[in-house]
C-alpha positions in Angstrom: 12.6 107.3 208.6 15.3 108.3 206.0 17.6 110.2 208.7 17.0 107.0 210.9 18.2 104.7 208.5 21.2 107.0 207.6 22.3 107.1 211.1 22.5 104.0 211.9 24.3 103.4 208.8 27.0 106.1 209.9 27.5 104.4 213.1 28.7 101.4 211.9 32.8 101.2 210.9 33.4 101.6 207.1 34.8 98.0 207.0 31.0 96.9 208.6 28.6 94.7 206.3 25.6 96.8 205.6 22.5 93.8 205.1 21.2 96.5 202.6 18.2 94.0 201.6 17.0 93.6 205.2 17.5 97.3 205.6 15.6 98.2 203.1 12.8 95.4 203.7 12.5 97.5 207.3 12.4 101.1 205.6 10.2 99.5 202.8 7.9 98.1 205.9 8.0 101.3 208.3 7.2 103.9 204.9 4.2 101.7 204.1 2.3 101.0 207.2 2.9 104.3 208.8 1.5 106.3 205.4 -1.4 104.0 205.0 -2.0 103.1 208.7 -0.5 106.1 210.7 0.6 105.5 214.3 0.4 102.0 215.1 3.2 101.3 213.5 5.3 103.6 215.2 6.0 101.3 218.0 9.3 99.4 216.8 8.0 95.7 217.6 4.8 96.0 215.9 6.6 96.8 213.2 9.0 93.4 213.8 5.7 91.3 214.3 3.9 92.3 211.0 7.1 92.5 209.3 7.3 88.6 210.4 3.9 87.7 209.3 4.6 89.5 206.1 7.6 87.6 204.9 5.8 84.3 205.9 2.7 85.3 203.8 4.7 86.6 200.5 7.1 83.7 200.3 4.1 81.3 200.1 2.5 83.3 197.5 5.8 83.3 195.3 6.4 79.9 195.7 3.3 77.5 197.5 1.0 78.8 195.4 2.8 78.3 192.8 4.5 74.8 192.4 1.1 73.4 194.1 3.4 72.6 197.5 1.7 74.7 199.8 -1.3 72.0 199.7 0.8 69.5 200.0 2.0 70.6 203.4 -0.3 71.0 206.6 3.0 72.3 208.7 3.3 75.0 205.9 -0.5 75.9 205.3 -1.3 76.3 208.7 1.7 78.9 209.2 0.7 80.7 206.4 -3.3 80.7 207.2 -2.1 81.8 211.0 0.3 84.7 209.6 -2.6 85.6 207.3 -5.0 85.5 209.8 -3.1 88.0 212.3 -2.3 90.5 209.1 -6.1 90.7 209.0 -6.7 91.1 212.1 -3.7 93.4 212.6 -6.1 95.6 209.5 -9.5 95.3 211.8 -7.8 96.6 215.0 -6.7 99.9 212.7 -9.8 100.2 211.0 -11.8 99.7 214.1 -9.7 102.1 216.0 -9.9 104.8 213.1 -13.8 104.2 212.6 -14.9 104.0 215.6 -16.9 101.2 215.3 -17.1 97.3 214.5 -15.6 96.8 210.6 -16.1 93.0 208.9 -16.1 93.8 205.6 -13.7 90.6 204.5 -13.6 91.5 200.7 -11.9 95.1 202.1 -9.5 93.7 204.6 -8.6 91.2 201.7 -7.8 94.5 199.2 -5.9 96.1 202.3 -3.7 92.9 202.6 -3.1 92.8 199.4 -2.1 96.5 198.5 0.2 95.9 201.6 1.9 93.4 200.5 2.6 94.9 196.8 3.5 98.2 197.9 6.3 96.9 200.6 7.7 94.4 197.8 7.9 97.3 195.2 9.1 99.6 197.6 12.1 97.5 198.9 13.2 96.3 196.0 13.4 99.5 194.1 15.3 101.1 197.3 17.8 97.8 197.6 18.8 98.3 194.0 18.5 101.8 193.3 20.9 102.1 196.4 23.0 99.7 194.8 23.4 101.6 191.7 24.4 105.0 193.2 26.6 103.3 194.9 28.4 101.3 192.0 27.6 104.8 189.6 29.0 107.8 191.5 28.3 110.4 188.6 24.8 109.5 188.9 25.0 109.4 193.1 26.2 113.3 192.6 24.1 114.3 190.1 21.5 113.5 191.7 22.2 114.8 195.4 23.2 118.3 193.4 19.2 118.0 192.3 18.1 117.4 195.7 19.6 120.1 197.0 19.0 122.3 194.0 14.7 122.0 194.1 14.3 121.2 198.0 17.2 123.2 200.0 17.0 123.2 203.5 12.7 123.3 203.0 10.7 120.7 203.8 9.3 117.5 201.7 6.6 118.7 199.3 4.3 116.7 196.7 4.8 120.2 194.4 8.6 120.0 195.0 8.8 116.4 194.1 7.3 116.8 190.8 10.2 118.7 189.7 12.6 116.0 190.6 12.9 114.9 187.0 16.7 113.2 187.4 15.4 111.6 190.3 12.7 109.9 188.4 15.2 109.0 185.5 17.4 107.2 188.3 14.1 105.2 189.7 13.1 104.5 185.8 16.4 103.5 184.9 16.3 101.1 188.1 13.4 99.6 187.1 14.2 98.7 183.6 17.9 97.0 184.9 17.1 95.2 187.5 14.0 94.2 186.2 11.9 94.4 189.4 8.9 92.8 187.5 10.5 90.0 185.1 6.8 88.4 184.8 3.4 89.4 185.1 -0.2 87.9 184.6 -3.1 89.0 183.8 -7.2 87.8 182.9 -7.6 89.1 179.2 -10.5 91.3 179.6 -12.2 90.7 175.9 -11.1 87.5 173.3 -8.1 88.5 171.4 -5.9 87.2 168.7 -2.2 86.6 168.5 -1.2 85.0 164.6 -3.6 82.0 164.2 -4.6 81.7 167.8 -7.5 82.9 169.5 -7.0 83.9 173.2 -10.6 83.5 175.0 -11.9 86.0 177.2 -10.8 85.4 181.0 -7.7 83.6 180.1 -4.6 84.0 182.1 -1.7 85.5 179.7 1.9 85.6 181.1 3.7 88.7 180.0 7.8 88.6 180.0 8.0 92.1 181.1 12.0 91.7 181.7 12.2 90.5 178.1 11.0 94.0 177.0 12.8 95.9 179.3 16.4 94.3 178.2 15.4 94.2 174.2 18.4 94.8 172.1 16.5 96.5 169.2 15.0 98.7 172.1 18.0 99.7 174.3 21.3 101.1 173.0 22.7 99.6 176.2 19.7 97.1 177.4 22.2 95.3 179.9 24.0 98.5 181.3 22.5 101.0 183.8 22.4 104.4 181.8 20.8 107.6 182.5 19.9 108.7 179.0 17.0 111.8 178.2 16.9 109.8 174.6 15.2 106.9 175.8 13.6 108.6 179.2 10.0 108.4 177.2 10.1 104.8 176.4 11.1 104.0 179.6 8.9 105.7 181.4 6.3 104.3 178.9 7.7 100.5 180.0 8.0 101.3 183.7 4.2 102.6 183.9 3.2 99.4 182.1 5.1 97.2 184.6 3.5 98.5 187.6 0.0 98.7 185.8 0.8 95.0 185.0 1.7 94.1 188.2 -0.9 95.6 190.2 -3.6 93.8 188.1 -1.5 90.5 189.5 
């Protein structure tokens, strides 16, 4: 998928727009479904037609649900129930086809839409900015290609071999913390808790201003500048766990 998406990048003139977001959206898509889901989403338009239902689906969730509007609009909620409904049934057809048999179980289809929808947001927005970055940073750009090159060679792709790609992982830390990928996250506290005078009840929703964090002053020597530093790798690797953990919870 990576040497697809860097030719057609080559084969457009130097002076061409790239729509790097869109791009990315489509690698983020194509990684995702075809790891988790295998070869159905090697044909091209199935890819384009859950890709579609998709973006329908995540924009209501980051705004309908949120401002209440969603209700107020049958247009709306009937697009976003249909979209829904063809993600799910886009999940039975697989899960039929790999088991062999008939699969209902909503609660799972639910966790499968869900995990979908989280991984291809994460994904494309970490690629769309880390991209960004190397491009804007070329020290970092060669730095790290020299570290590709260095632990995989001309060999193939390994879990063992990307373990060692500690530079890499600063780069993808680093991105995280910047561009602040998760700026706000929510969570049910699990037991009652206790903030100054005020008791926090057990199952209440607490906002947490991740982005706040990750740009803190008496933190970061440089909290608005992207900087590869071994110094502060620890805490933000620390941060960038946290975020994910946080935002997989929401």
């Amino acid at each position: 998928l990576s040497e697809e998406l860097l030719d057609k990048w080559l084969s457009y003139p130097e002076s061409q727009h790239v729509p790097l977001c869109q791009h990315m959206l489509g690698f983020a898509m194509k990684s995702v479904t075809q790891m988790v889901m295998g070869s159905t989403f090697e044909d091209e338009q199935e890819v384009i037609r859950f890709q579609k239902n998709h973006g329908t689906v995540w924009s209501e969730i980051g705004k309908g649900f949120l401002d209440g509007s969603l209700d107020k609009s049958t247009t709306r909620k009937k697009q976003y129930e249909d979209a829904l409904m063809q993600l799910e049934s886009i999940l039975k057809k697989i899960i039929k086809e790999r088991k062999g048999r008939n699969f209902s179980e909503h609660i799972f289809i639910d966790s499968l839409v869900q995990g979908d929808l989280n991984d291809q947001q994460i994904l494309e927005d970490m690629c769309t900015w880390a991209v960004c970055f190397l491009t804007t940073y070329e020290e970092v750009q060669k730095k790290l290609c020299e570290e590709i090159d260095q632990v995989f060679g001309k060999g193939p792709v390994t879990p063992e071999k990307i373990e060692e790609l500690r530079y890499c992982r600063q780069v993808l830390c680093e991105t995280v913390r910047t561009a602040r990928l998760t700026p706000v996250s929510a969570r049910l506290q699990d037991i009652e808790g206790k903030i100054d005078k005020f008791i926090i009840p057990r199952e209440t929703l607490v906002l947490y201003a991740l982005g706040v964090v990750l740009q803190d002053p008496s933190t970061w020597p440089s909290p608005y500048k992207y900087e590869i530093s071994v110094i502060v790798f620890a805490i933000i690797d620390f941060y960038v766990f946290a975020c994910f953990v946080f935002l997989f919870k929401f």
